[in-house]
LUMBA-791685 format. One record per residue: z, y negated, x of N, C-alpha, C in turn; residue in three letters; residue number from 1. Coordinates in nm, 3 decimals, decimal comma. Example, Ala and Ser with C-alpha at 12.3 -4.5 7.8 and 13.67 -1.06 7.14 Angstrom:
<recs>
<rec n_c3="0,780" n_c2="0,569" n_c1="1,319" ca_c3="0,780" ca_c2="0,450" ca_c1="1,230" c_c3="0,780" c_c2="0,330" c_c1="1,320" r="ALA" k="1"/>
<rec n_c3="0,708" n_c2="0,225" n_c1="1,285" ca_c3="0,714" ca_c2="0,106" ca_c1="1,367" c_c3="0,787" c_c2="-0,003" c_c1="1,290" r="SER" k="2"/>
</recs>
This chain:
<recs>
<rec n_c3="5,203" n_c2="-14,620" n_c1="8,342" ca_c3="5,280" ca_c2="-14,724" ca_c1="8,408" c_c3="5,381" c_c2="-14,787" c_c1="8,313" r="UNK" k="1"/>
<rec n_c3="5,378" n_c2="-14,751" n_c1="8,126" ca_c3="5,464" ca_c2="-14,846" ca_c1="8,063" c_c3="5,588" c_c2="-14,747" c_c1="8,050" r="UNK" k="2"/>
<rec n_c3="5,543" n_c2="-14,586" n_c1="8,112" ca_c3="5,695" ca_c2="-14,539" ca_c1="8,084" c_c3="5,755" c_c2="-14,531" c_c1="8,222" r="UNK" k="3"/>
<rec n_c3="5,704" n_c2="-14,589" n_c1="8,288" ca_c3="5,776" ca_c2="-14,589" ca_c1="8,444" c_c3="5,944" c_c2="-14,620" c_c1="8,458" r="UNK" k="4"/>
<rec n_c3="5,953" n_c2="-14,723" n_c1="8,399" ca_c3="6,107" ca_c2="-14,738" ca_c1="8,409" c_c3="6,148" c_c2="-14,677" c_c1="8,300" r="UNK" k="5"/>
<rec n_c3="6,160" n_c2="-14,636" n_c1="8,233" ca_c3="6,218" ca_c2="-14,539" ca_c1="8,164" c_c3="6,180" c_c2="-14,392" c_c1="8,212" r="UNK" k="6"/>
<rec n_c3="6,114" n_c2="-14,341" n_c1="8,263" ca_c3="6,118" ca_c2="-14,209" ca_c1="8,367" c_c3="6,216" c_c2="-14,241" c_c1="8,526" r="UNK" k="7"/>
<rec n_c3="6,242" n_c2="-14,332" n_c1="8,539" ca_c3="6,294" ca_c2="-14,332" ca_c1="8,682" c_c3="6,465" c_c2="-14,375" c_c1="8,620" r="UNK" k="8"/>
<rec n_c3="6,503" n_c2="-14,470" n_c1="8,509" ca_c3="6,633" ca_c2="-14,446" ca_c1="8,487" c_c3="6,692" c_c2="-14,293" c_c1="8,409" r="UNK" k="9"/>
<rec n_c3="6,586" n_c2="-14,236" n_c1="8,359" ca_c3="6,625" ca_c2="-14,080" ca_c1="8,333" c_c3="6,676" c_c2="-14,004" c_c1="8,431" r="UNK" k="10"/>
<rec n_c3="6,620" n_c2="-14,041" n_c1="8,544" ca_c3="6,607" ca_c2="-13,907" ca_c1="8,679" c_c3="6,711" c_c2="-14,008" c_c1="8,760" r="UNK" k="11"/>
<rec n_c3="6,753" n_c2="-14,100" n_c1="8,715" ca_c3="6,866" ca_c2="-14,179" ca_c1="8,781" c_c3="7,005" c_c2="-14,112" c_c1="8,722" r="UNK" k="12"/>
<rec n_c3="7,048" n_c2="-14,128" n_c1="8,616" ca_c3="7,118" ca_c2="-14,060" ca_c1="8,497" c_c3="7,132" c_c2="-13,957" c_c1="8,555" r="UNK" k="13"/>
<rec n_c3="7,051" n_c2="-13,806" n_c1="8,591" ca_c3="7,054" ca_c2="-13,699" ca_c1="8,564" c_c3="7,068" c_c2="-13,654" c_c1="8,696" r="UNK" k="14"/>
<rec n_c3="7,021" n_c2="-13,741" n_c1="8,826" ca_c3="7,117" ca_c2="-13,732" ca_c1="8,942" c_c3="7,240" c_c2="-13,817" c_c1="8,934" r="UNK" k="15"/>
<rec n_c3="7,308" n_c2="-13,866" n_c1="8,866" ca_c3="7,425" ca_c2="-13,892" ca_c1="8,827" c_c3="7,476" c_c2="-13,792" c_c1="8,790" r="UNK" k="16"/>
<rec n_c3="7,496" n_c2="-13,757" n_c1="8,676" ca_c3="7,526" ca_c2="-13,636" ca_c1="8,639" c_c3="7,570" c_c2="-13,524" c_c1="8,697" r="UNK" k="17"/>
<rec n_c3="7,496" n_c2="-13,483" n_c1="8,801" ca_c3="7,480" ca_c2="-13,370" ca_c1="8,877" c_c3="7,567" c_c2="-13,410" c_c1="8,974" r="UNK" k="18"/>
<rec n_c3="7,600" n_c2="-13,529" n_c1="9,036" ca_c3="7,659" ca_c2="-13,579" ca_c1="9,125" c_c3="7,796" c_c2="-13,554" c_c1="9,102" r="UNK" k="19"/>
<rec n_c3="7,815" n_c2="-13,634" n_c1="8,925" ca_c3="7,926" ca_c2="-13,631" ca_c1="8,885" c_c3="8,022" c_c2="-13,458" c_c1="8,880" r="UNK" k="20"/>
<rec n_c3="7,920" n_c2="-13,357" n_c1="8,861" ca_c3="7,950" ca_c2="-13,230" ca_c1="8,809" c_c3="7,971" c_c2="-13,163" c_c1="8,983" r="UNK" k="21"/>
<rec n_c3="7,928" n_c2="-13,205" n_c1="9,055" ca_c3="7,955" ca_c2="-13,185" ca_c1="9,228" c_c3="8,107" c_c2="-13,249" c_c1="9,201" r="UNK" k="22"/>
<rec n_c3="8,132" n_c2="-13,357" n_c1="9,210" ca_c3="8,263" ca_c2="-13,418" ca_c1="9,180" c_c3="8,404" c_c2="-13,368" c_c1="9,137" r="UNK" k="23"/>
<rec n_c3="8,336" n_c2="-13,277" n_c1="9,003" ca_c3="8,447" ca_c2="-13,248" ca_c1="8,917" c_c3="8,507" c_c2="-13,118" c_c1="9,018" r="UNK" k="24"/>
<rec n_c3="8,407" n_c2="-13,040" n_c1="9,098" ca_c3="8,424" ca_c2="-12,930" ca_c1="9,147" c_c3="8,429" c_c2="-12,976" c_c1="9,310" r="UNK" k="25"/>
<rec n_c3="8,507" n_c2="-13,102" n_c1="9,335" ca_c3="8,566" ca_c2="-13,131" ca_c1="9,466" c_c3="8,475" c_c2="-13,118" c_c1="9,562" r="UNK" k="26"/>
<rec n_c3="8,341" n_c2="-13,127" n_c1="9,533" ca_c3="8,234" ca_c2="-13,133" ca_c1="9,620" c_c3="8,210" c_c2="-13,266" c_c1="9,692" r="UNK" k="27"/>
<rec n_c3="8,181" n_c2="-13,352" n_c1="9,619" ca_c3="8,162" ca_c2="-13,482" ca_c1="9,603" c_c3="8,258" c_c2="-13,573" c_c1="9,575" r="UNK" k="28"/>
<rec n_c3="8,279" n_c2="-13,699" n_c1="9,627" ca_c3="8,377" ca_c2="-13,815" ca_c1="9,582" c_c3="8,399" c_c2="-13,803" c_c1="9,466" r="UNK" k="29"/>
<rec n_c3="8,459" n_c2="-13,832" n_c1="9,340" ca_c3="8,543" ca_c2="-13,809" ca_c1="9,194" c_c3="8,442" c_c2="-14,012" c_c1="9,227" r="UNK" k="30"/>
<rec n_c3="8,498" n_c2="-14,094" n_c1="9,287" ca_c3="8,511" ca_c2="-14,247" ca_c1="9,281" c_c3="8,399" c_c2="-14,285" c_c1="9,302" r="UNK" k="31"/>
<rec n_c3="8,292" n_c2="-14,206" n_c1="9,386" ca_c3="8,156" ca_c2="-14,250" ca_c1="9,407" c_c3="8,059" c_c2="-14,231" c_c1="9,271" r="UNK" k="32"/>
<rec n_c3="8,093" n_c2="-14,136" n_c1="9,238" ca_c3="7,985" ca_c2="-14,024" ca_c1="9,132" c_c3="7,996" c_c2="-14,081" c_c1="9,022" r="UNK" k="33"/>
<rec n_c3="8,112" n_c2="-14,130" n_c1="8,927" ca_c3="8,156" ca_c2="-14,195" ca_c1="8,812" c_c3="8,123" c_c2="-14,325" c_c1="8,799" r="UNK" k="34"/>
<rec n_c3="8,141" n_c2="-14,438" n_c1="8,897" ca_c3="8,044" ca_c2="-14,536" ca_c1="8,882" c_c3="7,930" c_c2="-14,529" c_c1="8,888" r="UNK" k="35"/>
<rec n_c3="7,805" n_c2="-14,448" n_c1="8,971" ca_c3="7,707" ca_c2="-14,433" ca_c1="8,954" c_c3="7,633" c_c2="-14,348" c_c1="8,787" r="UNK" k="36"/>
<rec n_c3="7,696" n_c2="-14,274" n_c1="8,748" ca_c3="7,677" ca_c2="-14,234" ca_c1="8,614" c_c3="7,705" c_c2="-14,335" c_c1="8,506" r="UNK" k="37"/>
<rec n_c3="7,803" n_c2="-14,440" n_c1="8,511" ca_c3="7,794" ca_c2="-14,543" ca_c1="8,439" c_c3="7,714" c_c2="-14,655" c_c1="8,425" r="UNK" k="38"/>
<rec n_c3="7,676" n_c2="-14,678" n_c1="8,565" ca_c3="7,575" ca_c2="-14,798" ca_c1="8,579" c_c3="7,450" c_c2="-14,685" c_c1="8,536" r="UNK" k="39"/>
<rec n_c3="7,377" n_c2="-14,621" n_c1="8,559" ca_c3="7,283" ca_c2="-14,518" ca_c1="8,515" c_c3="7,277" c_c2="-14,537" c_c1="8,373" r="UNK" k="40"/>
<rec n_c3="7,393" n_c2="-14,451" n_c1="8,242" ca_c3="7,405" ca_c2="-14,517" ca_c1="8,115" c_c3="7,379" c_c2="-14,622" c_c1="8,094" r="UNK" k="41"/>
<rec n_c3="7,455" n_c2="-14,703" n_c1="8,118" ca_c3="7,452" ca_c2="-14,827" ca_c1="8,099" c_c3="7,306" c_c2="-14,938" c_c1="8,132" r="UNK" k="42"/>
<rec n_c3="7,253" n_c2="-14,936" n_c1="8,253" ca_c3="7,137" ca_c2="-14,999" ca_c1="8,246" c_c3="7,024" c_c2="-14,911" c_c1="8,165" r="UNK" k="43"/>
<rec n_c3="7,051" n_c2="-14,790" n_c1="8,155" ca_c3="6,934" ca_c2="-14,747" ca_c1="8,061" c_c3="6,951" c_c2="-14,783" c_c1="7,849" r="UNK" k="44"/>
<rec n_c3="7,056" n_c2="-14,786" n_c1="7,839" ca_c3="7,066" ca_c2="-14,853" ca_c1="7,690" c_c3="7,084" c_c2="-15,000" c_c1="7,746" r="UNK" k="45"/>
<rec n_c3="7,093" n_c2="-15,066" n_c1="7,831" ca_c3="7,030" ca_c2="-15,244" ca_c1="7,852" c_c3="6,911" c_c2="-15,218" c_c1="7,875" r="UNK" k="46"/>
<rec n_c3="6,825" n_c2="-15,111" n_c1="7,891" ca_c3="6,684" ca_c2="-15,142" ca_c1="7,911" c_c3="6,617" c_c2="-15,131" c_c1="7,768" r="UNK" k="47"/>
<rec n_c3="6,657" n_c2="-14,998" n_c1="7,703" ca_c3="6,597" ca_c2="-14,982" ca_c1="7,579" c_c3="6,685" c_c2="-15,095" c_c1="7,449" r="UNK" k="48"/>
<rec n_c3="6,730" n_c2="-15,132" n_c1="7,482" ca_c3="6,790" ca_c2="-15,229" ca_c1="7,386" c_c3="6,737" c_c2="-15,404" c_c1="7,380" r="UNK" k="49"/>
<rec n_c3="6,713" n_c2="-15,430" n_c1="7,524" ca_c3="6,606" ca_c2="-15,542" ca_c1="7,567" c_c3="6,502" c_c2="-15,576" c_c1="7,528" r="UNK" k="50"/>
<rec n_c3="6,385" n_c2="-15,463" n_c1="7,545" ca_c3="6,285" ca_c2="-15,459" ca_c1="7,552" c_c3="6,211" c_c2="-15,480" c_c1="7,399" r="UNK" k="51"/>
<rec n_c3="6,273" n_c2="-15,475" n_c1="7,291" ca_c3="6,233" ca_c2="-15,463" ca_c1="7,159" c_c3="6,308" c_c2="-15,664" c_c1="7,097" r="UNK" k="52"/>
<rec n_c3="6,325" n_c2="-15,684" n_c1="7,200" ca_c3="6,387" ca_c2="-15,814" ca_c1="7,139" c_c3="6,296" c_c2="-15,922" c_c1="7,115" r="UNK" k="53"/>
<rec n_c3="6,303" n_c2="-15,972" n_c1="6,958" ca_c3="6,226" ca_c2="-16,105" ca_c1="6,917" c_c3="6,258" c_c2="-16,250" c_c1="7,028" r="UNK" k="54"/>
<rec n_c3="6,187" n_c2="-16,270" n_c1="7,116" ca_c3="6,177" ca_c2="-16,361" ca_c1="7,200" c_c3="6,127" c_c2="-16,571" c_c1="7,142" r="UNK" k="55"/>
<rec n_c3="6,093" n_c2="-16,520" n_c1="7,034" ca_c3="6,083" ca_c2="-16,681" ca_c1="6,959" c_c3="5,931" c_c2="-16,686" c_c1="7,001" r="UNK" k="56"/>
<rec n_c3="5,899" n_c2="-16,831" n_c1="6,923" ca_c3="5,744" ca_c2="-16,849" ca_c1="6,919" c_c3="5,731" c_c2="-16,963" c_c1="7,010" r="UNK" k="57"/>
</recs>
């Protein structure tokens, strides 16, 4: 259960990805696919970057 969110923003990412690569090959929206691969990055280094933070006593 403690790698849960970090297994579900992986498989978030990596259907991004795939989305994005549908995209490049005019399958898929170019405008849909590219924001979703960014927010994907992006909340996954805000998650692992968070989580290790000294919170005070």
């Amino acid at each position: 259960m403690k790698n849960l969110p970090i297994i579900l923003l992986i498989l978030f990412i990596i259907i991004g990805f795939s989305l994005h690569i549908l995209a490049l090959m005019k399958v898929f929206p170019l405008i849909i696919s590219t924001p979703l691969l960014f927010i994907g990055i992006l909340t996954f280094l805000f998650y692992l970057n968070d989580r290790r933070r000294f919170r005070g006593f």
